[in-house]
VMD Tcl script that builds the backbone (N, CA, C; Angstrom):
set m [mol new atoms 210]
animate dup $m
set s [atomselect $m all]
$s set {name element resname resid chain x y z} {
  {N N UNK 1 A 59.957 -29.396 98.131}
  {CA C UNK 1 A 59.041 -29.326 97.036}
  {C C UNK 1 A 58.317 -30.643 96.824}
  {N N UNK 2 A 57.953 -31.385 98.029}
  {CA C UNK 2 A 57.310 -32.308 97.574}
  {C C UNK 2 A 55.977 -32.320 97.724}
  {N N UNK 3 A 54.910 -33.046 96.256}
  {CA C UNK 3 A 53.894 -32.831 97.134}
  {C C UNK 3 A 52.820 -33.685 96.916}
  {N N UNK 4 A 52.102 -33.849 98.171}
  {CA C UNK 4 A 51.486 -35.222 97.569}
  {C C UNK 4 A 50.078 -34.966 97.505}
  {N N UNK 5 A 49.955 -36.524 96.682}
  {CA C UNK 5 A 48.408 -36.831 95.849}
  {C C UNK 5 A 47.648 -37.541 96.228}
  {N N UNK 6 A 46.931 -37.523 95.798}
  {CA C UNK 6 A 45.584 -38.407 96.535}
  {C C UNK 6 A 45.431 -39.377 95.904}
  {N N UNK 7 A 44.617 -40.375 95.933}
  {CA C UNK 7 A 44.547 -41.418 95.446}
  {C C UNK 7 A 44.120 -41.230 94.058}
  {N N UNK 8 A 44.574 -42.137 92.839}
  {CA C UNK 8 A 43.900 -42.007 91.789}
  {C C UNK 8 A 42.639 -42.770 91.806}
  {N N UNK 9 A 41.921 -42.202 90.861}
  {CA C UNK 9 A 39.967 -42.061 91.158}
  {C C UNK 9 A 39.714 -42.882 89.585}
  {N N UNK 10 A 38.604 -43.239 89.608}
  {CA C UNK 10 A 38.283 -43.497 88.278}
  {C C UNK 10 A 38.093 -42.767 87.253}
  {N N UNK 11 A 37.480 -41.333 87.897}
  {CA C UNK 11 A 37.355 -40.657 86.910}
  {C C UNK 11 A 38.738 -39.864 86.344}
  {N N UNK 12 A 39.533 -39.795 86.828}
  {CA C UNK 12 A 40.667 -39.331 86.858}
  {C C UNK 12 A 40.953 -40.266 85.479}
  {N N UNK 13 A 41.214 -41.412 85.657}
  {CA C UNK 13 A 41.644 -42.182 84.403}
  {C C UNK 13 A 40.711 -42.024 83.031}
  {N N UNK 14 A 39.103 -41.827 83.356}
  {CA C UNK 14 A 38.350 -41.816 82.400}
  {C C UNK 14 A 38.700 -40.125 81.809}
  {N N UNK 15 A 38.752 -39.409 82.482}
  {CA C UNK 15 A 39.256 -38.303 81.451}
  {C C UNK 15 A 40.288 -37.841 80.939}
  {N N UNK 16 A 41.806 -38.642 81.413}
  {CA C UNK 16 A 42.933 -38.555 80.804}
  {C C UNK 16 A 42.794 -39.543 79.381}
  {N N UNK 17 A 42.368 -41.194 79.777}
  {CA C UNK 17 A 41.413 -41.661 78.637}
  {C C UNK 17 A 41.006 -40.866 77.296}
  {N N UNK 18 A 40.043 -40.269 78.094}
  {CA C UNK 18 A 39.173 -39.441 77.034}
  {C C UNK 18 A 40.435 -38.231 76.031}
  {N N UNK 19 A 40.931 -37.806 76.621}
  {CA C UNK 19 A 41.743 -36.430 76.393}
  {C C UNK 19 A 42.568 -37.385 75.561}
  {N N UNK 20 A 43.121 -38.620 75.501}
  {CA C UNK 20 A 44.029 -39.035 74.685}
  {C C UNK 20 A 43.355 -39.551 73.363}
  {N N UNK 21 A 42.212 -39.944 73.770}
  {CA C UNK 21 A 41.152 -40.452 72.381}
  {C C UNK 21 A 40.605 -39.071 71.693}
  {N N UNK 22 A 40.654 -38.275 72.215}
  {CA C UNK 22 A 40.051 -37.282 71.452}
  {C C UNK 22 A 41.175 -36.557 70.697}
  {N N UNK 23 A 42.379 -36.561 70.875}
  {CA C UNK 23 A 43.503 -36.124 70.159}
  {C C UNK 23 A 44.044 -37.036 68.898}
  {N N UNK 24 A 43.873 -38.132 69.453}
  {CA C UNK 24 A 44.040 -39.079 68.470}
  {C C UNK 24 A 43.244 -39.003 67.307}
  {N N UNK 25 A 41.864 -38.739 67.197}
  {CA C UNK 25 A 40.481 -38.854 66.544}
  {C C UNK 25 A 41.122 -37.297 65.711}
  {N N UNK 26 A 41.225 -36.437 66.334}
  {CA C UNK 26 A 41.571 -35.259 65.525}
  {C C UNK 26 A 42.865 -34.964 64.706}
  {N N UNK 27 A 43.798 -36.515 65.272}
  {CA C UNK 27 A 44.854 -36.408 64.003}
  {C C UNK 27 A 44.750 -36.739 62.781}
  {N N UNK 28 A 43.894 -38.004 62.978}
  {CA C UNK 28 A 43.579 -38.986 62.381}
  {C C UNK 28 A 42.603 -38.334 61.305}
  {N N UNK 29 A 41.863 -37.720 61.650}
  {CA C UNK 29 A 41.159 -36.512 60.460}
  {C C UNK 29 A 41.467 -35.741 59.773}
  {N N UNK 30 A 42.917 -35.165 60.334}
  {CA C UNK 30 A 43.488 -34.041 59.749}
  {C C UNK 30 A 44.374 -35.173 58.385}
  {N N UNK 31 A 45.145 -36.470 59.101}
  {CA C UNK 31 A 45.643 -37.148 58.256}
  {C C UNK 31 A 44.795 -37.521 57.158}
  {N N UNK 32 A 43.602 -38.242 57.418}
  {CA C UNK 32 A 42.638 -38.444 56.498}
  {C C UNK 32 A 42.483 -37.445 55.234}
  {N N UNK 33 A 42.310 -35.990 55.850}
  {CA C UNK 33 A 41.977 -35.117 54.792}
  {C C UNK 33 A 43.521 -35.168 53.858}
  {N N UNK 34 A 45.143 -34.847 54.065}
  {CA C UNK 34 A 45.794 -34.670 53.598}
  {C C UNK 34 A 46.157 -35.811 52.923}
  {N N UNK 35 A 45.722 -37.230 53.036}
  {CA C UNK 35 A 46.020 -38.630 52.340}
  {C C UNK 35 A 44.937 -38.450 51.655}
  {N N UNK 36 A 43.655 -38.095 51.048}
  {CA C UNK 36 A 42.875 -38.027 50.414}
  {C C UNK 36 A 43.277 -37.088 49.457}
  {N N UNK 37 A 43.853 -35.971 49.601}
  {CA C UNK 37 A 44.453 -34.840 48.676}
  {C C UNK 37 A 46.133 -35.564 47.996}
  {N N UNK 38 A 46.697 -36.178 48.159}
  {CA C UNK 38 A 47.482 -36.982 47.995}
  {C C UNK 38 A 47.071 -37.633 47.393}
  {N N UNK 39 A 46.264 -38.970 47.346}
  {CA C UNK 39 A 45.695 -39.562 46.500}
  {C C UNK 39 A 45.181 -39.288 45.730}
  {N N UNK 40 A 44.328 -38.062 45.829}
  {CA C UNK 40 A 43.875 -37.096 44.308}
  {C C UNK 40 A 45.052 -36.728 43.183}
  {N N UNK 41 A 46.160 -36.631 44.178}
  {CA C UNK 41 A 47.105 -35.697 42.954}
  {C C UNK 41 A 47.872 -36.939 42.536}
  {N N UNK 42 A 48.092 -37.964 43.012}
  {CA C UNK 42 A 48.914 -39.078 42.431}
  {C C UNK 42 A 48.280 -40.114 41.130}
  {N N UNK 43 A 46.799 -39.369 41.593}
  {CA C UNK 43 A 45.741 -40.103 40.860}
  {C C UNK 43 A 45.609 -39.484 38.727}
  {N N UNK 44 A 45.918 -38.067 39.763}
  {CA C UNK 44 A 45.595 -37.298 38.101}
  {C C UNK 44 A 47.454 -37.045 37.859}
  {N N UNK 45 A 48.184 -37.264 38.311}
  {CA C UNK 45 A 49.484 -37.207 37.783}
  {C C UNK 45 A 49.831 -38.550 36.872}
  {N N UNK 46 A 49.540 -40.043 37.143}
  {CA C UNK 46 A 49.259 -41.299 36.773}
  {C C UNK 46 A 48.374 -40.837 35.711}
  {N N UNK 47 A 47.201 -40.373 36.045}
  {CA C UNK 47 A 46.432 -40.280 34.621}
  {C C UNK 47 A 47.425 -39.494 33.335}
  {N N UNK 48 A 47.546 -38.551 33.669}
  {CA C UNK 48 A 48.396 -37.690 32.756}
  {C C UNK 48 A 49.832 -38.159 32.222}
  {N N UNK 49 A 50.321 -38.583 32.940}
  {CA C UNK 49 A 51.454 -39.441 32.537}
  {C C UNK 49 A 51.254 -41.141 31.503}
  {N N UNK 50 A 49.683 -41.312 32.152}
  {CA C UNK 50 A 49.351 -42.584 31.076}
  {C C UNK 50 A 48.957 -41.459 29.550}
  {N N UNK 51 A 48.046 -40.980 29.753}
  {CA C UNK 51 A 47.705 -40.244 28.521}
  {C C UNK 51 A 48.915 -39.721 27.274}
  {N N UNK 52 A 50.062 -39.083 28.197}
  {CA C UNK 52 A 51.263 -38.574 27.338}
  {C C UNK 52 A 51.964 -39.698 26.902}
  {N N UNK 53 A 52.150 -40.774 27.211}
  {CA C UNK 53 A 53.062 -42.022 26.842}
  {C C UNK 53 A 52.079 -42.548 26.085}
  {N N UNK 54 A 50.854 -42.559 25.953}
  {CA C UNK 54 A 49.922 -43.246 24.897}
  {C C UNK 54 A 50.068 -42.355 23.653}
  {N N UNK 55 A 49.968 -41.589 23.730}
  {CA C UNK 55 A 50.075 -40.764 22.509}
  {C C UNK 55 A 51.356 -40.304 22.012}
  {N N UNK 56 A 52.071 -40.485 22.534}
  {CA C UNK 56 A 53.402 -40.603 22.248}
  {C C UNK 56 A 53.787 -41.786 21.601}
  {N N UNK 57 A 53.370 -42.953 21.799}
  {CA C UNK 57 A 53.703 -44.448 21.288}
  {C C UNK 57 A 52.424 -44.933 20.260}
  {N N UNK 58 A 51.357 -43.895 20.091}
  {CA C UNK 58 A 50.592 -44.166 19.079}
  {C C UNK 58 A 50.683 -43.445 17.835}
  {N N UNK 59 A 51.829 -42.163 18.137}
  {CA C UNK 59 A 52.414 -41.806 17.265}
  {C C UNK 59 A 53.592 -42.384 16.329}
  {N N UNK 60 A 54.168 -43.215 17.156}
  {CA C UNK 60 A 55.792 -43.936 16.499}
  {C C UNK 60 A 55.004 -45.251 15.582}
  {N N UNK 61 A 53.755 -45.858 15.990}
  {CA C UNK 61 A 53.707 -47.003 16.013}
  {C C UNK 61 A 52.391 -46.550 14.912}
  {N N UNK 62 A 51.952 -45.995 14.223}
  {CA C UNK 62 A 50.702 -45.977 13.711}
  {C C UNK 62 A 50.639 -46.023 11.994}
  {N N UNK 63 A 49.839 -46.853 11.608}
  {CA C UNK 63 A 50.259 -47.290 10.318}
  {C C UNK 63 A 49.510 -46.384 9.446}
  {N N UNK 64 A 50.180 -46.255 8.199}
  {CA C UNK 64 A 49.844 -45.767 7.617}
  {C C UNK 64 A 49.256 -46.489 6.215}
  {N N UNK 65 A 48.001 -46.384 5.563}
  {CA C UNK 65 A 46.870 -47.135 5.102}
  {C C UNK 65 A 46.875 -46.570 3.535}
  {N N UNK 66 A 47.436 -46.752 2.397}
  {CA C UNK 66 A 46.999 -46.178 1.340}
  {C C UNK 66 A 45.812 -46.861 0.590}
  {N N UNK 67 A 45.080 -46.143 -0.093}
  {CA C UNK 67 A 43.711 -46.994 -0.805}
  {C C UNK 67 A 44.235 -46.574 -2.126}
  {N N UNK 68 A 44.223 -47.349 -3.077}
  {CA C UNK 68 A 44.323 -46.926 -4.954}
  {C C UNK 68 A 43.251 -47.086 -5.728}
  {N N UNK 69 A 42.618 -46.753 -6.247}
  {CA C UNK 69 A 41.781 -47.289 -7.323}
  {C C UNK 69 A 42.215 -47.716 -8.279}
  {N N UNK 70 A 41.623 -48.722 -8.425}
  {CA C UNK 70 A 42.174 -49.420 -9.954}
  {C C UNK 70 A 41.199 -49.510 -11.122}
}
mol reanalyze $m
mol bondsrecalc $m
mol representation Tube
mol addrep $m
Protein backbone atom coordinates (compact mmCIF):
# COMPACT_ATOMS: atom_id res chain seq x y z
CA UNK A 1 0.00 0.00 0.00
CA UNK A 2 2.48 2.35 -0.70
CA UNK A 3 2.17 5.16 -2.74
CA UNK A 4 4.01 7.73 -4.04
CA UNK A 5 3.92 11.54 -4.72
CA UNK A 6 5.17 13.85 -6.72
CA UNK A 7 6.87 16.64 -5.89
CA UNK A 8 5.22 19.37 -3.90
CA UNK A 9 4.34 22.39 -6.34
CA UNK A 10 3.66 25.82 -5.33
CA UNK A 11 0.44 25.79 -5.99
CA UNK A 12 -0.19 22.92 -3.96
CA UNK A 13 0.91 25.02 -0.88
CA UNK A 14 -0.99 28.16 -2.12
CA UNK A 15 -4.25 26.33 -1.91
CA UNK A 16 -3.87 24.32 1.22
CA UNK A 17 -2.77 28.07 2.40
CA UNK A 18 -5.80 29.36 1.12
CA UNK A 19 -8.24 26.49 2.48
CA UNK A 20 -6.74 27.17 5.97
CA UNK A 21 -7.29 31.07 5.75
CA UNK A 22 -10.55 30.76 4.59
CA UNK A 23 -11.72 28.56 7.55
CA UNK A 24 -10.17 30.58 9.87
CA UNK A 25 -11.95 33.93 8.43
CA UNK A 26 -15.29 31.97 8.79
CA UNK A 27 -14.73 31.15 12.45
CA UNK A 28 -13.71 34.18 13.31
CA UNK A 29 -17.16 35.64 12.02
CA UNK A 30 -19.23 33.23 13.42
CA UNK A 31 -17.21 34.13 16.83
CA UNK A 32 -17.58 37.76 16.14
CA UNK A 33 -21.34 37.50 15.74
CA UNK A 34 -21.82 35.35 19.11
CA UNK A 35 -19.25 37.85 21.23
CA UNK A 36 -21.28 40.73 19.98
CA UNK A 37 -24.62 39.04 21.26
CA UNK A 38 -22.81 38.42 24.51
CA UNK A 39 -21.80 41.72 24.92
CA UNK A 40 -25.30 42.93 24.23
CA UNK A 41 -26.73 40.80 27.00
CA UNK A 42 -24.00 41.53 29.64
CA UNK A 43 -24.50 45.04 28.63
CA UNK A 44 -28.35 45.26 29.41
CA UNK A 45 -28.04 42.77 32.39
CA UNK A 46 -25.29 45.50 34.08
CA UNK A 47 -27.74 48.08 33.07
CA UNK A 48 -30.61 46.49 34.88
CA UNK A 49 -28.85 45.41 37.75
CA UNK A 50 -27.41 49.19 38.08
CA UNK A 51 -30.99 50.54 37.79
CA UNK A 52 -32.49 47.96 40.60
CA UNK A 53 -29.69 48.72 43.23
CA UNK A 54 -30.23 52.51 42.54
CA UNK A 55 -33.57 52.48 43.40
CA UNK A 56 -33.36 50.30 45.92
CA UNK A 57 -30.71 52.52 47.88
CA UNK A 58 -32.63 55.69 46.93
CA UNK A 59 -35.31 54.29 48.68
CA UNK A 60 -33.50 53.48 52.23
CA UNK A 61 -31.57 56.67 51.94
CA UNK A 62 -34.13 59.45 50.89
CA UNK A 63 -35.02 62.26 53.08
CA UNK A 64 -37.83 63.26 54.01
CA UNK A 65 -38.55 67.32 53.84
CA UNK A 66 -41.42 68.82 55.99
CA UNK A 67 -42.43 72.62 55.20
CA UNK A 68 -44.71 74.44 58.21
CA UNK A 69 -46.11 77.63 57.95
CA UNK A 70 -45.78 79.86 60.51
Amino acid sequence: MSQTYGPITRSDLEAALNGLVSEGQETVAEAGIRAAGAAGAFAFLALAVTYVVGRRRGRRSRTVVEVRRV
